[in-house]
N, C-alpha and C positions, 0 to 999 in steps of 0.2 A: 506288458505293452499297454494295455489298456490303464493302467494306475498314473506311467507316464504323461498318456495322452491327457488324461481328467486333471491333473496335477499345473499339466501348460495352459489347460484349457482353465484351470480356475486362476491363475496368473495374469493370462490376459484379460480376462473381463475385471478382476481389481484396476491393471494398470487403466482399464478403458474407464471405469468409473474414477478412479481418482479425478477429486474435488479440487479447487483451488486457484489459484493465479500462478504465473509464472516470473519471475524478476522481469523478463527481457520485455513484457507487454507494456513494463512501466517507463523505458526508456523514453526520456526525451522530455519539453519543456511545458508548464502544464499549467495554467491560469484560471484563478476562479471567476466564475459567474453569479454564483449563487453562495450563502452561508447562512444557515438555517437552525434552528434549536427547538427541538419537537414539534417540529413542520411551520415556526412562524419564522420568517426572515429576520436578519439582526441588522441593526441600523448600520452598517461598516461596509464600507467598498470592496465589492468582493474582487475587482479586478486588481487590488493590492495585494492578492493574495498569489505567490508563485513560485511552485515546485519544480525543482528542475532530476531527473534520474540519470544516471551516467553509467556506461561500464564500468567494472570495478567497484560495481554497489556502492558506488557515494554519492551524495545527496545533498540540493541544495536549496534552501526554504528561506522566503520572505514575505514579512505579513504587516500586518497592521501597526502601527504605532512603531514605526522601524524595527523590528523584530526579525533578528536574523537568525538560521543554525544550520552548521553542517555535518557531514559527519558521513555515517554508514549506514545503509539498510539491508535487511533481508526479507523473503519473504517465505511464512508458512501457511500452508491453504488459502484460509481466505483472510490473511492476516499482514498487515506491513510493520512491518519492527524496526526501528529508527535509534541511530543512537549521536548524538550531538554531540560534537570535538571542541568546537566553538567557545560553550561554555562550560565552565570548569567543574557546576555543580548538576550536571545534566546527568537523569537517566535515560533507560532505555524505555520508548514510549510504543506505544501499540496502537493502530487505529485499524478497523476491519474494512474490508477493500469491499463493498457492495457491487459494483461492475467496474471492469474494464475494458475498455474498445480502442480503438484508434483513435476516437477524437473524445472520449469522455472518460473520466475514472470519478466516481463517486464514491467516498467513504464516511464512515461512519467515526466519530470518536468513543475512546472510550472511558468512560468515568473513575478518575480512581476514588478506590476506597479509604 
């Protein structure tokens, strides 16, 4: 009896600690304000910049210099994973999710190697 209980009881406290973002917190349409490169602002309009998230995890991005993609995402912990239909030589891209609220999602890009 007692093996069970210690077994549920170390169960819950993982699921309670489990780290991360959820897909659904990203729903919905989302505009930059700010776009930054190792905390100095970059000359470009950040309100050109607009993400939109949908059920059914797809995704829809327009940015600077007419730059468009759509496609699918998921997400793992603190991780958003993006993958573009749009264009034909697209991979899958990864930016890290640093907060998500209601009215703010800030991330981070990440460099590739």
């Amino acid at each position: 009896m007692h093996k069970t209980y210690w077994l549920f009881l170390i169960i819950a406290l993982l699921s309670a600690c489990k780290s991360g973002y959820q897909e659904e917190q990203l729903h919905g349409s989302w505009k930059g304000v700010s776009v930054t490169e190792e905390g100095t602002p970059l000359a470009v309009d950040p309100g050109l910049i607009q993400l939109e998230f949908m059920p059914g995890n797809y995704y829809t991005y327009k940015s600077t210099l007419e730059y468009q993609e759509a496609g699918t995402y998921h997400v793992e912990a603190n991780y958003l994973y993006t993958k573009d239909t749009l264009n034909q030589a697209s991979t899958e891209k990864a930016v890290e999710l640093l907060q998500v609220t209601d009215d703010s999602l800030l991330i981070r890009t990440i460099e590739e190697e």
